[in-house]
C-alpha beads as a LAMMPS data file, in Angstrom:
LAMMPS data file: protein, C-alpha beads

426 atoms
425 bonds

1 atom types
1 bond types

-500.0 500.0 xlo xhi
-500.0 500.0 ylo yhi
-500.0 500.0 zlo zhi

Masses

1 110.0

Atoms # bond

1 1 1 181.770 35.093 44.037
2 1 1 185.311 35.834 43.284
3 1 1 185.572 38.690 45.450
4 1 1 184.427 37.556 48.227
5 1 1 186.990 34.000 47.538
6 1 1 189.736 36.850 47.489
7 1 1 189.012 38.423 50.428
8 1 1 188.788 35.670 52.538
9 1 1 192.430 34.443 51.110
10 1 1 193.719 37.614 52.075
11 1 1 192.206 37.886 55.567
12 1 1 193.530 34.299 56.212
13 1 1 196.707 35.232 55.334
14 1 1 197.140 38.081 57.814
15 1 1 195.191 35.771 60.280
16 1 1 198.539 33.324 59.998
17 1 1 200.987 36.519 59.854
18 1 1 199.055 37.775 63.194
19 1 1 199.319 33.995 64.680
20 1 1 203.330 33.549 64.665
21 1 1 204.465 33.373 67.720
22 1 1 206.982 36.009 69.671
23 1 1 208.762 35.850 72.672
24 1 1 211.098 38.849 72.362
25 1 1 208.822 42.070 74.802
26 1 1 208.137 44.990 73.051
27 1 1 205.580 47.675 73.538
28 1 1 202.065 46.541 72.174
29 1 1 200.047 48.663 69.347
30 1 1 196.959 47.783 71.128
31 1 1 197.741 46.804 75.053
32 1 1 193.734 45.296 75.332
33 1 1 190.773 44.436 73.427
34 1 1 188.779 47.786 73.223
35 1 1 184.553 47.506 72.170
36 1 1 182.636 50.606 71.009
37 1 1 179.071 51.186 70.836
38 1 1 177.991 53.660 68.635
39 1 1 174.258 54.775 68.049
40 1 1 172.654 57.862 66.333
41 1 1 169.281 59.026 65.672
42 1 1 168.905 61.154 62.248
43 1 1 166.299 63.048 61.090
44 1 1 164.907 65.525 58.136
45 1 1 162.620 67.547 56.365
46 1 1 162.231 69.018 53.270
47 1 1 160.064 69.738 50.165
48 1 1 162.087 68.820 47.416
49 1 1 162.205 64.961 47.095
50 1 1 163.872 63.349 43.743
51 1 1 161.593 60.319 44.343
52 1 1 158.767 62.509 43.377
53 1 1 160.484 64.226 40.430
54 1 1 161.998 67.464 42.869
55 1 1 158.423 67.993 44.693
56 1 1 157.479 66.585 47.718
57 1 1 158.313 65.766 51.212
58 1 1 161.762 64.622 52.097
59 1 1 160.694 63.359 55.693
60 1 1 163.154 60.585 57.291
61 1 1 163.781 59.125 60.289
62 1 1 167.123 56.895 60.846
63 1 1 168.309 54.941 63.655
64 1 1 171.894 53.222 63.136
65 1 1 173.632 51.463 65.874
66 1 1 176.933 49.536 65.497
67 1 1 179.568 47.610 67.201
68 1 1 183.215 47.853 66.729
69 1 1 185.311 45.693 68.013
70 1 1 189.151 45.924 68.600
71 1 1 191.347 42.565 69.377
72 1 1 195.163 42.531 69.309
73 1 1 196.441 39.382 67.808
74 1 1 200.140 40.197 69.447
75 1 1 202.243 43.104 69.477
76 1 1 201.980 44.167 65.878
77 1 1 198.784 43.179 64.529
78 1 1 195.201 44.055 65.712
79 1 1 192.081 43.014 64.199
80 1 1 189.200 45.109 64.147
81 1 1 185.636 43.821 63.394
82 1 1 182.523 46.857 62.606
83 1 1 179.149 45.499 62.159
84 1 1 176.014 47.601 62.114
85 1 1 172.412 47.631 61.178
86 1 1 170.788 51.296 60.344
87 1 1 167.017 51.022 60.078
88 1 1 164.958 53.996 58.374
89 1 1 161.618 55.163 57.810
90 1 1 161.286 57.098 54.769
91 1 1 158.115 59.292 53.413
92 1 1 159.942 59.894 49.951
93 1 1 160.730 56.327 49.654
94 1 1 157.843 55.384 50.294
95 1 1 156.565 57.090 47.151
96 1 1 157.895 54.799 44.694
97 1 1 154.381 53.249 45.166
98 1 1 152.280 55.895 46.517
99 1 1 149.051 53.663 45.922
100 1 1 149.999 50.946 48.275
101 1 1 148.543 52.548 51.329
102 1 1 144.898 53.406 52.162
103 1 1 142.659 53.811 49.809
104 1 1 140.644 56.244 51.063
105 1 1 143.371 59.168 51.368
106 1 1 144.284 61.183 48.859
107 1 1 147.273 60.710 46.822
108 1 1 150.050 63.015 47.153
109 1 1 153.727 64.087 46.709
110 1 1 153.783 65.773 50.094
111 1 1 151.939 62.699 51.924
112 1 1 153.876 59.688 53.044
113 1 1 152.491 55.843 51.685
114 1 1 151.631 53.724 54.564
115 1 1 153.021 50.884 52.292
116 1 1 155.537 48.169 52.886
117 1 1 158.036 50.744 51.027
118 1 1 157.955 53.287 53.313
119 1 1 161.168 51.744 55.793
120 1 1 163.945 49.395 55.205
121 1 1 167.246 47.671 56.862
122 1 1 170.712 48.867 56.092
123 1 1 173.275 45.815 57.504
124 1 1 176.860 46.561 56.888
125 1 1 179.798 44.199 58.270
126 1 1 183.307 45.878 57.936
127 1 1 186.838 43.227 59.022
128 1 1 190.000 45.152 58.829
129 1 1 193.465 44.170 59.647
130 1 1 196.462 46.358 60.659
131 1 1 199.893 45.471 61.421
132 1 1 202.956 47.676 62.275
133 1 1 206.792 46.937 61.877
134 1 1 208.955 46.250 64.116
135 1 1 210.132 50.371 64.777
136 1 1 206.061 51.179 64.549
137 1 1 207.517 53.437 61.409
138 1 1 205.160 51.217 58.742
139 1 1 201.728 50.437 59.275
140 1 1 200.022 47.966 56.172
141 1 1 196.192 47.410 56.322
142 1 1 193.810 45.826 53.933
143 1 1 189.651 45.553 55.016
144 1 1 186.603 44.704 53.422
145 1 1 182.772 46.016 53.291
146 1 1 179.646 44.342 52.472
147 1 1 176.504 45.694 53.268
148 1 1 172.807 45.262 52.125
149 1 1 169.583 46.541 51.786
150 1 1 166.210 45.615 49.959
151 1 1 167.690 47.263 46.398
152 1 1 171.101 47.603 46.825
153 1 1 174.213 45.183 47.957
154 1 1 177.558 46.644 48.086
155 1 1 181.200 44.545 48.781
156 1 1 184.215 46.580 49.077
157 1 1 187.791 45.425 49.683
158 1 1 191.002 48.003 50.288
159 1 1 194.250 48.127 51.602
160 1 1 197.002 50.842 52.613
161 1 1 200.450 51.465 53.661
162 1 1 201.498 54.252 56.299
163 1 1 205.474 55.553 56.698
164 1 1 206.184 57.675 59.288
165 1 1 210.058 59.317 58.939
166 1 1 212.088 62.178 60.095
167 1 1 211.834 61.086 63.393
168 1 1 208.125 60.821 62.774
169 1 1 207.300 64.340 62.699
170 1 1 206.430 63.623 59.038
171 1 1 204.134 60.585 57.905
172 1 1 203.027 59.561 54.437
173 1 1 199.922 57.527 54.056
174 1 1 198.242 55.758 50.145
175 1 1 194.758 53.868 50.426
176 1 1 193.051 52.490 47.712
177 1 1 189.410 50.856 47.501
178 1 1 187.616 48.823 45.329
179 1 1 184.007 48.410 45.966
180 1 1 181.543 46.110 43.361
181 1 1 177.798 47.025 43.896
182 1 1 174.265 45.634 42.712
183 1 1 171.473 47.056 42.468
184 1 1 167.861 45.102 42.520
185 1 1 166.300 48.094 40.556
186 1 1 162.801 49.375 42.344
187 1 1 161.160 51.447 39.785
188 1 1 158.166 53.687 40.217
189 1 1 154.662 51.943 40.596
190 1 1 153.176 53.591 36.847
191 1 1 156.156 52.701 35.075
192 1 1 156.263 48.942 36.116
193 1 1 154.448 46.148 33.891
194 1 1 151.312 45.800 33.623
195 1 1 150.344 48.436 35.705
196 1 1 146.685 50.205 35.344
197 1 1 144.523 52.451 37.111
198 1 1 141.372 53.769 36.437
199 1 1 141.721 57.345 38.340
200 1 1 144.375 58.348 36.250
201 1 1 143.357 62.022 34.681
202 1 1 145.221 63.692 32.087
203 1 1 145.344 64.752 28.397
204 1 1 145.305 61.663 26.152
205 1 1 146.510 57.971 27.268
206 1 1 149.123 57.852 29.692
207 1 1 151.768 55.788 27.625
208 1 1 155.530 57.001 28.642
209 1 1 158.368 55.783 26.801
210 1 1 160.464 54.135 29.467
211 1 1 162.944 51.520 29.020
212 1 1 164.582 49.547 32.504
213 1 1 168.335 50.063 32.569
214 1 1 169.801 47.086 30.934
215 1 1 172.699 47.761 33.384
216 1 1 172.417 46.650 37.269
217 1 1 176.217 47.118 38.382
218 1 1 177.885 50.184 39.921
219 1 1 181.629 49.797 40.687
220 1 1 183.901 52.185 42.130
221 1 1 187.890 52.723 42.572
222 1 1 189.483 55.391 44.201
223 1 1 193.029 55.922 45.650
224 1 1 193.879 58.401 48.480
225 1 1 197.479 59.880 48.876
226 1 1 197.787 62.081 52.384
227 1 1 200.786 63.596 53.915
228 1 1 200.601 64.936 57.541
229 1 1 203.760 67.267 58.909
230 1 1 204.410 68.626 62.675
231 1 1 205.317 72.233 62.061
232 1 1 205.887 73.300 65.286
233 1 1 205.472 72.871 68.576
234 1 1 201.737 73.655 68.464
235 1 1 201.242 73.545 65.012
236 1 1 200.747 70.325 62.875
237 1 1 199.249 69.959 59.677
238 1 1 198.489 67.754 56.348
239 1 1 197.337 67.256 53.220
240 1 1 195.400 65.016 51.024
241 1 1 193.866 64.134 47.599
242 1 1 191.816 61.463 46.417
243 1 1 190.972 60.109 42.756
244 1 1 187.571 58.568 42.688
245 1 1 186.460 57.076 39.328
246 1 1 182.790 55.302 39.316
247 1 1 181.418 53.714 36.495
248 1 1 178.002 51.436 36.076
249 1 1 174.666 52.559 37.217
250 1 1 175.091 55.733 38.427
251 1 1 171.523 56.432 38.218
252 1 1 168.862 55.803 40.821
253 1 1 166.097 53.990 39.514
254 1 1 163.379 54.958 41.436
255 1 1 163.726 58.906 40.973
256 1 1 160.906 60.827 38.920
257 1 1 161.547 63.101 35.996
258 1 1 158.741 65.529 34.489
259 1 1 159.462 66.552 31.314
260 1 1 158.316 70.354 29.721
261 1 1 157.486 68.921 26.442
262 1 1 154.901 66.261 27.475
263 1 1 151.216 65.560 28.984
264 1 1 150.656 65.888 32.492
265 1 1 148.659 62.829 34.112
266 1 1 147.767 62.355 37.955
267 1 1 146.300 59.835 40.032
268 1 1 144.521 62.647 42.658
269 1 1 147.439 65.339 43.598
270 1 1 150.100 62.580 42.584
271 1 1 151.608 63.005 39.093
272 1 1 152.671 60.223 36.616
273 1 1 156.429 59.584 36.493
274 1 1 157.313 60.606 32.022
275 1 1 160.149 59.254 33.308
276 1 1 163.447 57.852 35.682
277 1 1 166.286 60.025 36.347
278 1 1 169.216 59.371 33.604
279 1 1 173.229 60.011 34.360
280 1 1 175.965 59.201 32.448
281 1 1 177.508 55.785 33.478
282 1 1 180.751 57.081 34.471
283 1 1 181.844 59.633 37.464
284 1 1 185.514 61.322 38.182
285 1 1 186.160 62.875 41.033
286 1 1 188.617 64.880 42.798
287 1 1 188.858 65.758 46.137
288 1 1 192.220 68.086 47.364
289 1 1 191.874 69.385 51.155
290 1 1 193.914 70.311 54.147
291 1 1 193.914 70.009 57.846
292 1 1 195.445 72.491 60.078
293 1 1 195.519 71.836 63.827
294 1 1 196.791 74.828 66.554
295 1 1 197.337 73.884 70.401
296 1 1 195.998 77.309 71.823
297 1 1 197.046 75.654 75.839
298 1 1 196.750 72.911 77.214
299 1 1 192.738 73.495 77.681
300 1 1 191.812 74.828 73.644
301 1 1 192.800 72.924 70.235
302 1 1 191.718 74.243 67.260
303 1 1 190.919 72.047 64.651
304 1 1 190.632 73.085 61.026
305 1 1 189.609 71.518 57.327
306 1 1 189.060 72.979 53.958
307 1 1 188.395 71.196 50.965
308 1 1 187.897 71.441 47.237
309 1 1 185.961 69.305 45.427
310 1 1 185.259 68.900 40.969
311 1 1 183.669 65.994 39.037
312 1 1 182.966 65.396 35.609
313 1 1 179.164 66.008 35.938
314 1 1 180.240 69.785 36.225
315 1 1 179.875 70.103 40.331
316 1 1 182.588 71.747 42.126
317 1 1 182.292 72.247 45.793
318 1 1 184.173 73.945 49.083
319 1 1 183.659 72.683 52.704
320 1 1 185.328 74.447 55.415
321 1 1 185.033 73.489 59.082
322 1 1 186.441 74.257 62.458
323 1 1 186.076 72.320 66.076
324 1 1 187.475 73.507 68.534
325 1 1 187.835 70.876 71.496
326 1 1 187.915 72.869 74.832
327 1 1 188.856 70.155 78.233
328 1 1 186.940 71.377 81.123
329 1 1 189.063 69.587 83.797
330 1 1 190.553 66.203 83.744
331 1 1 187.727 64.438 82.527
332 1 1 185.408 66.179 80.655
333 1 1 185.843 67.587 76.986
334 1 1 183.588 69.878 74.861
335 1 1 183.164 70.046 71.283
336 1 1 181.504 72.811 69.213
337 1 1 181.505 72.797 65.776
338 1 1 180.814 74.493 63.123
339 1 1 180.900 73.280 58.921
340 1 1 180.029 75.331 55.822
341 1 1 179.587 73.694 52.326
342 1 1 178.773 75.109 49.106
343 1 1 178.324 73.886 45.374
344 1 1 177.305 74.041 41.935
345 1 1 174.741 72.446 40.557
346 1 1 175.848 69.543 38.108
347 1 1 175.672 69.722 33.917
348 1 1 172.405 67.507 34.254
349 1 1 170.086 69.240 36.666
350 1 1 166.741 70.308 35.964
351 1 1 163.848 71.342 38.217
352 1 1 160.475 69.761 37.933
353 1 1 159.232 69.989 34.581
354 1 1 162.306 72.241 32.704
355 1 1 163.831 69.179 30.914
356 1 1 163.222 68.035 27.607
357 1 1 162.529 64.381 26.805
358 1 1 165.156 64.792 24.112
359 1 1 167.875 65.328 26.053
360 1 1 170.614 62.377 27.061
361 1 1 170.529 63.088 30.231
362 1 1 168.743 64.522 33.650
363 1 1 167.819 64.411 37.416
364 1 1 165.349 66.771 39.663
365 1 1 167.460 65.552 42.742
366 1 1 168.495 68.465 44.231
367 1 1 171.496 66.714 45.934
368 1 1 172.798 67.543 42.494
369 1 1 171.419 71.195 42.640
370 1 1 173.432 74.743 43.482
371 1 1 173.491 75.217 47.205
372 1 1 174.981 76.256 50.204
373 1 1 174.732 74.538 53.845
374 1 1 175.565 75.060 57.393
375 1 1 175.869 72.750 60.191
376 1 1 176.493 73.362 63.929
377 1 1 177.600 71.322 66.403
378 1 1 178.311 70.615 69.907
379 1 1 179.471 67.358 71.884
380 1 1 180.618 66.515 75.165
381 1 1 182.717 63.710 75.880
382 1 1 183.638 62.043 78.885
383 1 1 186.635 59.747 79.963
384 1 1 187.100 57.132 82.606
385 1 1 190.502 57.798 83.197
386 1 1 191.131 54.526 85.437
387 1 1 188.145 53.097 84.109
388 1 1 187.031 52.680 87.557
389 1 1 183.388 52.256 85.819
390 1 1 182.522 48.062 84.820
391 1 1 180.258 46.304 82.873
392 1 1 180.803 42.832 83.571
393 1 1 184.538 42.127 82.656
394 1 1 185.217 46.175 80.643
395 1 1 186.310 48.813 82.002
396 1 1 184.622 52.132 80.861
397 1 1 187.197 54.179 78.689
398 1 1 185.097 56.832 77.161
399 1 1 181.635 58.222 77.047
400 1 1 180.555 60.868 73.967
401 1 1 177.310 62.386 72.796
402 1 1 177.604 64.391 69.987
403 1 1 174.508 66.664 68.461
404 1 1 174.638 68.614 64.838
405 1 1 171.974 70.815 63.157
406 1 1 172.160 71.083 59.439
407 1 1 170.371 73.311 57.252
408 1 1 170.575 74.174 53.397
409 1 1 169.525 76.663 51.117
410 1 1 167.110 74.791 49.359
411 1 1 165.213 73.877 52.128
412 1 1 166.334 70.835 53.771
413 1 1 166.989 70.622 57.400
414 1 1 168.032 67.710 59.213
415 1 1 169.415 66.952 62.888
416 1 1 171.460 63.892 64.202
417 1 1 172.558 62.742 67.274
418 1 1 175.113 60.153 68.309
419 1 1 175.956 58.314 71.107
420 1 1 179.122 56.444 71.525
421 1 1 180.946 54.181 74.282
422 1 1 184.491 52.811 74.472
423 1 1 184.694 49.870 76.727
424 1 1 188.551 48.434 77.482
425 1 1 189.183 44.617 78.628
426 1 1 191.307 43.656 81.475

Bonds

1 1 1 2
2 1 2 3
3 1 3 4
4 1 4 5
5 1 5 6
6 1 6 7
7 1 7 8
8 1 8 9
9 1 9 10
10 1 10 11
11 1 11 12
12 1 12 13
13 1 13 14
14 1 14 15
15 1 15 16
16 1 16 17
17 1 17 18
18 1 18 19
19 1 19 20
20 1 20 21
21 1 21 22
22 1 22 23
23 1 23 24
24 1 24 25
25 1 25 26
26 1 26 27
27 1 27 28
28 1 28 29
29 1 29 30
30 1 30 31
31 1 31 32
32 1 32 33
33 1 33 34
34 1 34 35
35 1 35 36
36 1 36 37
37 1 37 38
38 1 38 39
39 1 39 40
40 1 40 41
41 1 41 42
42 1 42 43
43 1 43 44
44 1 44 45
45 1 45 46
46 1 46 47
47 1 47 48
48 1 48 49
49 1 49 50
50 1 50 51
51 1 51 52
52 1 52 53
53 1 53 54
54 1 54 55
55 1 55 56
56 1 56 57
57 1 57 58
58 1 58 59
59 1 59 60
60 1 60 61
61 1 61 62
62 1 62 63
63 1 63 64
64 1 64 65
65 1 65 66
66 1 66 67
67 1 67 68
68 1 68 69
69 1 69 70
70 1 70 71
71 1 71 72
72 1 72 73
73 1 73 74
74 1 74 75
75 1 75 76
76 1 76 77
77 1 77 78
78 1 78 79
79 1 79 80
80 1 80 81
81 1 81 82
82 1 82 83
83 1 83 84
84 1 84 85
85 1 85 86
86 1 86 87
87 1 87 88
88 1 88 89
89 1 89 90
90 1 90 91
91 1 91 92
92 1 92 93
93 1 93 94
94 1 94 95
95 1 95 96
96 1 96 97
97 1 97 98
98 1 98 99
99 1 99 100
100 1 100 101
101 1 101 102
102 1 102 103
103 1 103 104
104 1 104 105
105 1 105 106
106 1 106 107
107 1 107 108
108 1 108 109
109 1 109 110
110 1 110 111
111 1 111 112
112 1 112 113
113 1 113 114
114 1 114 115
115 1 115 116
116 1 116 117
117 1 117 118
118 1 118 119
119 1 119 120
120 1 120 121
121 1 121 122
122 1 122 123
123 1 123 124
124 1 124 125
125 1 125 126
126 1 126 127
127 1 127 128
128 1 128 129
129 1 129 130
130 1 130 131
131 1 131 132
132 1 132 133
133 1 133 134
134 1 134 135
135 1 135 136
136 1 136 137
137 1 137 138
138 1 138 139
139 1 139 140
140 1 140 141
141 1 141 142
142 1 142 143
143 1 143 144
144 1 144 145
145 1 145 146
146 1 146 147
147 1 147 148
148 1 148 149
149 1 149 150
150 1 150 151
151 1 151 152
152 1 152 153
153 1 153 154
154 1 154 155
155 1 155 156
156 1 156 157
157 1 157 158
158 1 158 159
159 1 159 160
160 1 160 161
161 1 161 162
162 1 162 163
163 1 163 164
164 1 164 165
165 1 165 166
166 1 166 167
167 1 167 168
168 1 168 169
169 1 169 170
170 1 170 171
171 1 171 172
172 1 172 173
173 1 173 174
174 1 174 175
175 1 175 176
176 1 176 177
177 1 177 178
178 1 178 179
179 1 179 180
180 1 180 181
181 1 181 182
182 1 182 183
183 1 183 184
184 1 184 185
185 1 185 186
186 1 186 187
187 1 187 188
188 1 188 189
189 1 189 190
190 1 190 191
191 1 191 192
192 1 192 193
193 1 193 194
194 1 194 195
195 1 195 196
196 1 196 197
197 1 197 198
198 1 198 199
199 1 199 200
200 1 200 201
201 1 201 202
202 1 202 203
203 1 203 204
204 1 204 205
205 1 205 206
206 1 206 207
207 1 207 208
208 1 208 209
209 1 209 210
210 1 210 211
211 1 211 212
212 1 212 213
213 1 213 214
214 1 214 215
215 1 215 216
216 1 216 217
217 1 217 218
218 1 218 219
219 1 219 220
220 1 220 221
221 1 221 222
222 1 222 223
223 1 223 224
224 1 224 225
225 1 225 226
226 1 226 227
227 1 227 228
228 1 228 229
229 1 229 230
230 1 230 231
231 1 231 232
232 1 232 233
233 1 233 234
234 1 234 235
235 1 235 236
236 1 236 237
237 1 237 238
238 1 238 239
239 1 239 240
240 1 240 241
241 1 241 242
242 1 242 243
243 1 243 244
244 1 244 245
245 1 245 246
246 1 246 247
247 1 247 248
248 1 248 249
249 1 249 250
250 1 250 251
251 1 251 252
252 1 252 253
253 1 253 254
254 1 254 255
255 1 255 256
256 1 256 257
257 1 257 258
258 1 258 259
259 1 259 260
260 1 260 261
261 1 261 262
262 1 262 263
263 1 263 264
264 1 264 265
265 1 265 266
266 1 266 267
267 1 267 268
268 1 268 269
269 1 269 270
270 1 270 271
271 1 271 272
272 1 272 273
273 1 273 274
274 1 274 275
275 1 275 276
276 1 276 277
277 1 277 278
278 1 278 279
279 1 279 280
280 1 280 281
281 1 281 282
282 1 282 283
283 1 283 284
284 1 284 285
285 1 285 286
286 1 286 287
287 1 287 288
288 1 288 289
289 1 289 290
290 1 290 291
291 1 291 292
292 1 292 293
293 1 293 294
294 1 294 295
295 1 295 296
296 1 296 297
297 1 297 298
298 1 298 299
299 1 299 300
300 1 300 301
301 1 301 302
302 1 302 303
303 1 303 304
304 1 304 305
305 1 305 306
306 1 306 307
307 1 307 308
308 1 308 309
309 1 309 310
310 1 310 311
311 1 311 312
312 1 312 313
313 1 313 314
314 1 314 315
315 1 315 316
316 1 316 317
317 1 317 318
318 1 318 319
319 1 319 320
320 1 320 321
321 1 321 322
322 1 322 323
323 1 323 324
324 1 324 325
325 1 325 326
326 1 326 327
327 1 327 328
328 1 328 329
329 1 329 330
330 1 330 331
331 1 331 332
332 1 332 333
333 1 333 334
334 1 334 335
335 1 335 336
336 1 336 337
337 1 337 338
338 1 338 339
339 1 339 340
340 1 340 341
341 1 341 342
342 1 342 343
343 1 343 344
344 1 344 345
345 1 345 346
346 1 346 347
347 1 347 348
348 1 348 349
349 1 349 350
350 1 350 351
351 1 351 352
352 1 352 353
353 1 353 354
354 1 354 355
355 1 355 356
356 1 356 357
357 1 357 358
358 1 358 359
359 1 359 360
360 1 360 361
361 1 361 362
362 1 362 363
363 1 363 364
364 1 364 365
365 1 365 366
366 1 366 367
367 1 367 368
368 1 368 369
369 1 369 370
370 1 370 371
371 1 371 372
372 1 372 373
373 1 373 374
374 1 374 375
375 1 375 376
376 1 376 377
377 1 377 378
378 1 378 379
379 1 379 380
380 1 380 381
381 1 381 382
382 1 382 383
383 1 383 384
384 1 384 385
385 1 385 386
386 1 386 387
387 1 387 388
388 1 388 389
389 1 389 390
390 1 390 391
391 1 391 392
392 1 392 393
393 1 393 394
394 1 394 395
395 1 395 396
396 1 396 397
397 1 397 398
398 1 398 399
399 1 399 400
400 1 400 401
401 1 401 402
402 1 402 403
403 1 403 404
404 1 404 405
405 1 405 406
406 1 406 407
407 1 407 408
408 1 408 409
409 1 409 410
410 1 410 411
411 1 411 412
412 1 412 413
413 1 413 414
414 1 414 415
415 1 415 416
416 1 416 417
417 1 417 418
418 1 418 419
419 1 419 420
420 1 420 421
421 1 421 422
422 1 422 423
423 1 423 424
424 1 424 425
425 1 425 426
């Protein structure tokens, strides 16, 4: 694959830059090889899944665990390595094929398959590379992605350039990302070839007019431009924007639509797909936000975000957030947090059974729906200031578990809680 020929040229380029030799001393970017362990346990409910056409239960369970680690290559350049595998049991997912389980229940939207569809692997492996200039004032990176999962593989490569000036009380950052997905398209069981089953009841033959997408890429591009100032003493802050442009298969294969304007047919409480969710093939986005951060003392920071979000699907969106980090002796830190979010619902979303078959496009996934959510937060986190703690040949650096509630208008609720380790080398 070219891509992946063109990463590895690049990454064995800054391998050689990080390799060269020098015997001058000056302060290291990264004094030791650091590890982190990160894992989190997700879950939600809901009624509203888009597997199902907008009806049905949302239930998931997800439990991700990755490893970063951090190597200095010599006093400029450090190499960082993130690899990760998030496993997940799904009830709406495992609708696609609802009939695949036993035989002897009773079909339904709000009843989980006991099928092979019902859980899946996410593995992701993310290299990066960062090197600084001689006066730390310039900081270039460039990293990669791939990950993969039973319908999906996704490789992403991206680079950036930091300048820090006016003493560095000011710093200007530009990112950009390019990431080329493909999808193995899973569609629903009834609208698959061949497919036949005598239990089907409805008016008439159940004959939808489906077609498979004759596209199976999804590619993405966006560019990030952030400034961050110290205003004061206490008082620094920045701002950023991003331009995200997507184009491809936009559309997820597997989700239902029910159409107004045709039959009804069901396999027991389980209705027959008319169709899969349609979207344009092409996305622009635009993200502007700010951060604002106040040192109340030497015990309290306040930490704040805002930001405003518009496509070209017709969503615009405002999240607004605040933690405020509170030390509770040398040691110990606390975290509460809190995170509001609202938007509107995009040009083509319909509830169950409001679209017409007519129409170009349309989606019953209420991610793409008017709503408004809340999340609350708290963490503690704990640091090893000598790291008199070991594990074999690392020092403990940092301990943090972090737990958030989240709950939106339309019904959803969801919880997740992370754990996460920082272990230094001698």
């Amino acid at each position: 694959m070219k891509e992946t020929a063109l990463l590895f040229a690049l990454l064995t380029c800054f391998w050689a830059v990080g390799q060269e030799e020098d015997t001058s001393y000056k302060k290291r970017v990264l004094e030791a090889s650091e590890v982190n362990l990160v894992f989190s346990y997700y879950g939600q409910k809901g009624d509203h899944a888009a597997v199902s056409g907008g009806e049905g239960t949302e239930k998931l369970t997800d439990a991700a665990s990755s490893i970063i680690v951090q190597l200095p290559l010599n006093p400029d350049d450090v190499l960082t390595v993130d690899v990760g595998i998030s496993a997940y049991t799904s009830a709406s997912s495992s609708n696609v094929n609802p009939l695949d389980g036993d035989p002897s229940q009773i079909v339904s939207p709000f009843s989980a398959s006991s099928g092979a569809s019902r859980s899946d692997q996410l593995v992701h492996f993310n290299p990066s590379l960062e090197h600084s200039s001689e006066d730390r004032n310039k900081i270039w990176n460039i990293n990669a992605y791939i990950a993969s999962e039973y319908d999906y593989f996704s490789l992403g490569i991206g680079g950036g350039y930091t300048y820090a000036f006016n003493e560095k009380n000011t710093e200007l950052s530009l990112n950009g990302k390019l990431y080329f997905d493909k999808w193995n398209p899973q569609y629903p069981i009834e609208l698959r070839a061949g497919f036949f089953d005598n239990r089907i009841l409805g008016s008439g033959n159940y004959e939808p007019s489906f077609t498979a997408f004759d596209k199976e890429n999804r590619n993405s591009y966006s560019l990030s431009l952030a400034i961050s100032q110290i205003l004061g003493k206490r008082l620094q802050g920045s701002v950023f924007m991003d331009v995200v442009m997507q184009n491809g298969l936009l559309s997820t294969p597997f989700q239902r639509v029910y159409f107004r304007d045709t039959n009804d047919f069901f396999i027991d409480d389980f209705q027959l797909a008319d169709d899969v969710e349609h979207l344009p093939d092409s996305r622009f986005k635009i993200p502007i936000g700010a951060r604002l951060n106040y040192y109340l003392n030497d015990a309290v920071v306040l930490r704040s975000y805002y930001r405003y979000y518009a496509d070209d699907w017709g969503i615009s969106a405002h999240t607004a957030s605040l933690e405020v980090p509170v030390k509770l002796g040398d040691s110990f830190t606390l975290y509460p947090t809190y995170r509001f979010y609202s938007q509107t619902k995009a040009d083509y979303f319909y509830e169950k059974e409001t679209a017409l078959s007519t129409y170009d496009f349309y989606s019953s996934d209420y991610d793409l729906s008017k709503y408004t959510a809340h999340q609350y937060g708290v963490g503690v986190q704990y640091k090893d200031i000598f790291t008199k703690t070991r594990v074999f040949m690392f020092g403990l650096k940092a301990i943090q578990l972090r737990f958030s509630k989240y709950d939106r208008s339309d019904g959803l609720g969801a919880f997740i809680t992370t754990l996460g380790t920082t272990f230094i080398a001698d």
